[in-house]
N, CA and C atoms as an extended XYZ file, in Angstrom:
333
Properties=species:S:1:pos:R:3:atomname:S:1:resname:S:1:resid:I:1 pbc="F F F"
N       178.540      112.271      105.646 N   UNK     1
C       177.100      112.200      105.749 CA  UNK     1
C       176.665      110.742      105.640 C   UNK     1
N       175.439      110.604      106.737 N   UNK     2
C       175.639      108.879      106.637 CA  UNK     2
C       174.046      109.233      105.295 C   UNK     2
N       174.023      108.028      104.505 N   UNK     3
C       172.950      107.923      103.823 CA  UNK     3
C       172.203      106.822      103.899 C   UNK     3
N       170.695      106.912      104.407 N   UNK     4
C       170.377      105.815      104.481 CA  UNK     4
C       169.094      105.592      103.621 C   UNK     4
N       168.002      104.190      104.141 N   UNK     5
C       167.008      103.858      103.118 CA  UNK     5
C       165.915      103.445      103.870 C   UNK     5
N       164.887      104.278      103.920 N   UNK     6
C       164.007      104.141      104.959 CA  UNK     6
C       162.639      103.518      104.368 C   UNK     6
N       162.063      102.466      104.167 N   UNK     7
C       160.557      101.982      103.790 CA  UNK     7
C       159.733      102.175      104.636 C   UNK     7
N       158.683      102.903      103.891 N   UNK     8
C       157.862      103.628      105.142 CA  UNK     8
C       156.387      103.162      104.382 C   UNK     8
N       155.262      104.275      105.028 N   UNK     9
C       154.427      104.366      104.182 CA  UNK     9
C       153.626      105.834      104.831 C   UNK     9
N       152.817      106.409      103.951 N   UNK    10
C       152.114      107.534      104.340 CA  UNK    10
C       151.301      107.402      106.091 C   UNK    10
N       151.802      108.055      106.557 N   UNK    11
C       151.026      108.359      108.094 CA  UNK    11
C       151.526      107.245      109.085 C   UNK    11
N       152.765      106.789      108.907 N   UNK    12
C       153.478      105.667      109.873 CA  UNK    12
C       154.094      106.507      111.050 C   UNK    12
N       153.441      106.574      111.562 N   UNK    13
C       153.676      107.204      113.487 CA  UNK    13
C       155.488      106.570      113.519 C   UNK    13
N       155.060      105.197      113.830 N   UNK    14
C       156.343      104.730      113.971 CA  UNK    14
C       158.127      104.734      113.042 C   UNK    14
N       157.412      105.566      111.956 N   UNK    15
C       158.557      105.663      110.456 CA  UNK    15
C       158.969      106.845      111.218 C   UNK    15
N       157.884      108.223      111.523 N   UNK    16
C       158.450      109.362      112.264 CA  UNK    16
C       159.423      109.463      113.001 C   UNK    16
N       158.655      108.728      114.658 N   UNK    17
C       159.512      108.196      115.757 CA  UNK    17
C       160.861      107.618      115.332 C   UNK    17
N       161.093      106.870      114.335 N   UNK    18
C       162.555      106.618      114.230 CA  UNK    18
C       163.438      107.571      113.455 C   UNK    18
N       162.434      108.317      112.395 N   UNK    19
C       163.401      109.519      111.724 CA  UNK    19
C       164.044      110.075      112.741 C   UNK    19
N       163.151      110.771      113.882 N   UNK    20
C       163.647      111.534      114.692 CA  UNK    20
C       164.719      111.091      116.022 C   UNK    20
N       164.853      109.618      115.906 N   UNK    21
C       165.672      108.883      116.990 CA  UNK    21
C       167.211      108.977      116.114 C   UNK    21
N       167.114      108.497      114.802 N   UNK    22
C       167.754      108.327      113.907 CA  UNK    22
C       169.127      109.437      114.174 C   UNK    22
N       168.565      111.113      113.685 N   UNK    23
C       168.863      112.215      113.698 CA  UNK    23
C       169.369      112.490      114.916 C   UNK    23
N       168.433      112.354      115.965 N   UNK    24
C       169.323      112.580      117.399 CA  UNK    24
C       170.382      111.784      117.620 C   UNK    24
N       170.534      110.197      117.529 N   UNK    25
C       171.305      109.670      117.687 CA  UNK    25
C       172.313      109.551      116.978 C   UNK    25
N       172.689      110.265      115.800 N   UNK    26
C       173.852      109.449      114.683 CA  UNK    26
C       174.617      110.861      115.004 C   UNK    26
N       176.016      110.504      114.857 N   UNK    27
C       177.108      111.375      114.893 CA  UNK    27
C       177.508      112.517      114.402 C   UNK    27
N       176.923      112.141      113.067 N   UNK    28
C       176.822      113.373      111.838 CA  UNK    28
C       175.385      113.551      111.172 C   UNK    28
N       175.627      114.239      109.884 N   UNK    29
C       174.408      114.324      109.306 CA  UNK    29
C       173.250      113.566      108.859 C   UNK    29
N       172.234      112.902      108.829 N   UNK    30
C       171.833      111.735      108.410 CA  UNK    30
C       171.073      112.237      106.932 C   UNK    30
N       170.902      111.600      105.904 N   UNK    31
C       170.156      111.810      105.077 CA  UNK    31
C       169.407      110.285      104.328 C   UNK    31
N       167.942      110.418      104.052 N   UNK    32
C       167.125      109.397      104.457 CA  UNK    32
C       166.270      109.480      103.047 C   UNK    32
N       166.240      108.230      102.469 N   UNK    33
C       165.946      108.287      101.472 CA  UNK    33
C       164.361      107.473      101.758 C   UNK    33
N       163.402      108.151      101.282 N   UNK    34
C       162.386      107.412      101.475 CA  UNK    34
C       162.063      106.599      100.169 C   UNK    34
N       161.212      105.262      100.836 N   UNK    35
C       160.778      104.324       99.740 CA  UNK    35
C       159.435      104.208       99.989 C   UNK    35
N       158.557      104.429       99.362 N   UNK    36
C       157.111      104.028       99.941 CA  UNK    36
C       156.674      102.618       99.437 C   UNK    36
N       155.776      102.123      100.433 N   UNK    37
C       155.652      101.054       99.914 CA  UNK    37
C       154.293      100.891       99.571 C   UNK    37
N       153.733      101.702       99.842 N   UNK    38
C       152.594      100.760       99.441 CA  UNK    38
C       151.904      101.374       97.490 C   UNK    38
N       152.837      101.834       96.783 N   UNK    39
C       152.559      102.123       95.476 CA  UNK    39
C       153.511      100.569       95.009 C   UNK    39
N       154.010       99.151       95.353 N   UNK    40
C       154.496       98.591       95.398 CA  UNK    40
C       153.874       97.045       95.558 C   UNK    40
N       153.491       96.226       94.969 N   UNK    41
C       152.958       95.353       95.660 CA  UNK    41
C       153.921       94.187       96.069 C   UNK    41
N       155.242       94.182       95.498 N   UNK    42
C       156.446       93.365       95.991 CA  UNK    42
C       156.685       93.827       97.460 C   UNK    42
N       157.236       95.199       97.306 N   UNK    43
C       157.466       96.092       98.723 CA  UNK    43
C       156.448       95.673       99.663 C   UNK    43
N       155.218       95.887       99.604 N   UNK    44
C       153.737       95.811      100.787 CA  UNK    44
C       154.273       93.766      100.962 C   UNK    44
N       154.407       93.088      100.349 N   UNK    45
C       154.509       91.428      100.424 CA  UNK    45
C       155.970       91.591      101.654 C   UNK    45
N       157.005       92.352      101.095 N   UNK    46
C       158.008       91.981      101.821 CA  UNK    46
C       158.234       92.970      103.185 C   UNK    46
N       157.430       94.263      103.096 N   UNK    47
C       157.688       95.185      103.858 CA  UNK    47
C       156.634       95.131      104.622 C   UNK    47
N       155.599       95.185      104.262 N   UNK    48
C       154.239       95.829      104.827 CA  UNK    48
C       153.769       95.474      106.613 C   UNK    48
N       154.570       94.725      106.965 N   UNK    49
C       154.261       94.165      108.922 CA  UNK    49
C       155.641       94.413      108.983 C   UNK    49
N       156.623       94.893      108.879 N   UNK    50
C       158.142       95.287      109.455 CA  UNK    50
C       158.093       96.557      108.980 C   UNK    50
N       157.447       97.661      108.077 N   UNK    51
C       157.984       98.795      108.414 CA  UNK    51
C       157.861       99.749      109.801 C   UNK    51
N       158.962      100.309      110.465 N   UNK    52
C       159.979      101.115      109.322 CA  UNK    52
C       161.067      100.442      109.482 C   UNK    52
N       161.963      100.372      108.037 N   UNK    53
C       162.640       99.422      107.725 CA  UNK    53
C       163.944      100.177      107.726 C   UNK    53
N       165.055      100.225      107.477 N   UNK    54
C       166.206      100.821      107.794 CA  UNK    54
C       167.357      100.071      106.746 C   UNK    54
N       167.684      100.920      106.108 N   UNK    55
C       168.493       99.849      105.275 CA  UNK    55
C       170.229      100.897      105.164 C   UNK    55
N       171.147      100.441      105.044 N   UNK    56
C       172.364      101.144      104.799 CA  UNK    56
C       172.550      100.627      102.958 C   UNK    56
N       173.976      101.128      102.717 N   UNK    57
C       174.372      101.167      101.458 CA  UNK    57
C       174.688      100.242      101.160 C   UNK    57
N       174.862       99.132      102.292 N   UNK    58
C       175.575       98.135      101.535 CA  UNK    58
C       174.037       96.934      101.270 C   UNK    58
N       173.302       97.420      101.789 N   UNK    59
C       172.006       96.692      102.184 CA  UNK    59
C       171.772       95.938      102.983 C   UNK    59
N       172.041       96.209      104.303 N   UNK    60
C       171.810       95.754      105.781 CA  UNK    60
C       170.346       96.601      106.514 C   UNK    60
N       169.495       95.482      106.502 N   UNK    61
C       168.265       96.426      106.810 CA  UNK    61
C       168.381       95.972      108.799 C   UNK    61
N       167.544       96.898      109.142 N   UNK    62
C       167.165       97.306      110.614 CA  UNK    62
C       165.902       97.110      110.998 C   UNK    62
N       164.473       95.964      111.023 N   UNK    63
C       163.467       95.966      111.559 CA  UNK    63
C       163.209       96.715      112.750 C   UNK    63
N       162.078       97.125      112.970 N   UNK    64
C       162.190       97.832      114.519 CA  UNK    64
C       163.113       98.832      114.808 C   UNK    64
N       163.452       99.493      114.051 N   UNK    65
C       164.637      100.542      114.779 CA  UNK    65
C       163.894      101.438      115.235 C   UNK    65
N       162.679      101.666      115.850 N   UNK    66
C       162.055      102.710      116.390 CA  UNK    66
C       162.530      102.271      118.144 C   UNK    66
N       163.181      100.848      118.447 N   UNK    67
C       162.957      100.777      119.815 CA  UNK    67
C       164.632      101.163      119.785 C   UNK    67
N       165.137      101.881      120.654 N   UNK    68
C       166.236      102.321      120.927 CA  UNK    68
C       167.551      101.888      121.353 C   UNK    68
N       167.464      100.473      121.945 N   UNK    69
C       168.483       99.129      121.897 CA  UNK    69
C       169.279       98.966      120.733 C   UNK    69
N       168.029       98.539      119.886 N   UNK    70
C       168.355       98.084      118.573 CA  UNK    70
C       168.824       98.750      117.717 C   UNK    70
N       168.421       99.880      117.583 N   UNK    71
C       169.030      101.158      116.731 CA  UNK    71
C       170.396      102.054      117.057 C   UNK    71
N       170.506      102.007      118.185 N   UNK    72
C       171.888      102.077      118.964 CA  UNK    72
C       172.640      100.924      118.528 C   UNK    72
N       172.203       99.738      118.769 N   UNK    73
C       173.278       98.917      118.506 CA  UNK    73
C       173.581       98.914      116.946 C   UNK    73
N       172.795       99.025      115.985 N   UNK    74
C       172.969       98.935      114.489 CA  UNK    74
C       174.190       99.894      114.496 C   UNK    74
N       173.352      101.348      114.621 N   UNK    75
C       174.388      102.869      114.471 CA  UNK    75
C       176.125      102.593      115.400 C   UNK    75
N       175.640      102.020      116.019 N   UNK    76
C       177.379      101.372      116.812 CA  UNK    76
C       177.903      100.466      116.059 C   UNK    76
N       177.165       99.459      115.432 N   UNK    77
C       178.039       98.616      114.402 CA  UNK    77
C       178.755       99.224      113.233 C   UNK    77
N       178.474      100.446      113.091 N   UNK    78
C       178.503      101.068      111.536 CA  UNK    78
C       179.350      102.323      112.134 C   UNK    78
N       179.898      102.402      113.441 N   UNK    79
C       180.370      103.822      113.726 CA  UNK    79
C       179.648      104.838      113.727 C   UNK    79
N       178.241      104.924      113.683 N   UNK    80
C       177.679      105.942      113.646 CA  UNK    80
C       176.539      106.758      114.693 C   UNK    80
N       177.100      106.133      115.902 N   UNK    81
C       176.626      106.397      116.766 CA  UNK    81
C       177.181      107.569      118.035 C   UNK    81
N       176.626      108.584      118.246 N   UNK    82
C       176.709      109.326      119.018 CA  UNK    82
C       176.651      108.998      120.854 C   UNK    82
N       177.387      108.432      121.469 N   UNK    83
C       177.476      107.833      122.491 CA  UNK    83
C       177.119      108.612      123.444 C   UNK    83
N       177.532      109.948      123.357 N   UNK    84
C       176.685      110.976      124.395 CA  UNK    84
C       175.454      111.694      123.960 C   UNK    84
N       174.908      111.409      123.138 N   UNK    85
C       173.155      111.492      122.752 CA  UNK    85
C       172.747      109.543      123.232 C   UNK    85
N       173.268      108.793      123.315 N   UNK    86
C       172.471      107.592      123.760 CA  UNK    86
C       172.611      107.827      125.325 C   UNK    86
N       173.343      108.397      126.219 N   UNK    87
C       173.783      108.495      127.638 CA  UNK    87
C       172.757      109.851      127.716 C   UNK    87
N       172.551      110.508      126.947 N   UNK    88
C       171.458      111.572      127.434 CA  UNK    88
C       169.845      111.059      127.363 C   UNK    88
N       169.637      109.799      126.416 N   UNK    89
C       168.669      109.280      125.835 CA  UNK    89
C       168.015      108.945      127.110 C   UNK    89
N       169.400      107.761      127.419 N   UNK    90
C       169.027      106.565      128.750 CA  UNK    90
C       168.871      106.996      130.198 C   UNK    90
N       169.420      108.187      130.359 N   UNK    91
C       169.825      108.888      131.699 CA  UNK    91
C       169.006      109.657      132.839 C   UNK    91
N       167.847      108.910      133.244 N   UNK    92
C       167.085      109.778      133.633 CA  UNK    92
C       167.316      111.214      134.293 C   UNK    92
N       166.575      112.605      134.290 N   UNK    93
C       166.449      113.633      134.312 CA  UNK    93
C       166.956      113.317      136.619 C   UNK    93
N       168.125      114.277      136.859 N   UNK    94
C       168.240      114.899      138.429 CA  UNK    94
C       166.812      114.720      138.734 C   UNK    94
N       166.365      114.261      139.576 N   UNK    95
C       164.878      114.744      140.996 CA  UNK    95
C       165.366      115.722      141.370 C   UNK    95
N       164.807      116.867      141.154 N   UNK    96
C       164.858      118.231      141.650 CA  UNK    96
C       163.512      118.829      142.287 C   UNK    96
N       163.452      119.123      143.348 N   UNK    97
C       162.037      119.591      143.723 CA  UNK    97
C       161.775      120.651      143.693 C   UNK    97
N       160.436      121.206      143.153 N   UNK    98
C       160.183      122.246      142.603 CA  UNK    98
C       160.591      123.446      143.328 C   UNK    98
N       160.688      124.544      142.263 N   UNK    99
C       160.690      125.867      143.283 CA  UNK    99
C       159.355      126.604      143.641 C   UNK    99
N       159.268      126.657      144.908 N   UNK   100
C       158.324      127.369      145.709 CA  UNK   100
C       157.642      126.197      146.195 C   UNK   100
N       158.303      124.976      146.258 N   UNK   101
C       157.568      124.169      146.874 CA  UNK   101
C       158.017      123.655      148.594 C   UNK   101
N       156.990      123.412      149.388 N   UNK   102
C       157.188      123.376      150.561 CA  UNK   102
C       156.344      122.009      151.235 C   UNK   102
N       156.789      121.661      152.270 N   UNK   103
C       156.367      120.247      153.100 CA  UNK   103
C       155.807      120.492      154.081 C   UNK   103
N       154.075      120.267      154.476 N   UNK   104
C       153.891      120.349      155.980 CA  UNK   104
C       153.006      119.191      155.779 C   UNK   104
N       153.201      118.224      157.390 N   UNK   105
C       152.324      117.052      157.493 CA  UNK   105
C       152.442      116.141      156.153 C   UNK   105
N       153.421      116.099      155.850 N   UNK   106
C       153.753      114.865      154.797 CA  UNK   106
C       153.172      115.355      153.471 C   UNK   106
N       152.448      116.723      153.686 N   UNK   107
C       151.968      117.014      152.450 CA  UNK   107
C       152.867      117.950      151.268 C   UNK   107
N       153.168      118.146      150.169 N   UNK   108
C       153.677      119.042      149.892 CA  UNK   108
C       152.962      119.962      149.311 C   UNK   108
N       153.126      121.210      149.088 N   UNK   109
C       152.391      122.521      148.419 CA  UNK   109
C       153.650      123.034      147.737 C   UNK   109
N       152.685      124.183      146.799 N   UNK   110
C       153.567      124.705      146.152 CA  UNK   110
C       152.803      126.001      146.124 C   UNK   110
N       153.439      127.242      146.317 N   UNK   111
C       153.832      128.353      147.124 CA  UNK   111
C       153.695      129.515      146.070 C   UNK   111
């Protein structure tokens, strides 16, 4: 189980978005220790414009791991990356054209 250390704060859109990148992307189980920061006034000085913050055990933190480069590359430094959840991530979806759909005069309908 990987364990990690997440500085967040109440109603961070972006703390979410990476829980849930986090989970899809890591190999095994993730478990996420939250820190809030803003009951903190050291934390809000050092955290408060970089959360969500990402930290491992040994204390290697992750700015930005909500953008998916970066968080891939961390979880790959550490082995903990799921290589066929990042290839499903990056991979855009077959063009498949709809069913019951049809072409006349350059137009298409659907049926």
């Amino acid at each position: 189980m990987i364990q990690l250390s997440l500085y967040t704060t109440l109603g961070c859109h972006l703390c979410s978005q990476l829980e849930g990148l986090v989970a899809a992307l890591a190999n095994q189980k993730v478990w996420l220790h939250h820190i809030e920061i803003s009951e903190d006034d050291a934390l809000v000085e050092r955290y408060g414009v970089r959360i969500p913050v990402l930290v491992d055990s040994e204390g290697n933190e992750l700015d930005r791991g909500f953008e998916l480069e970066r968080l891939s590359a961390w979880l790959r430094e550490r082995g903990w990356l799921d290589e066929a959840a990042l290839t499903a991530f990056t991979t855009p979806p077959e063009a498949t054209p709809p069913k019951g759909a049809y072409e006349r005069g350059g137009r298409r309908f659907l049926s």
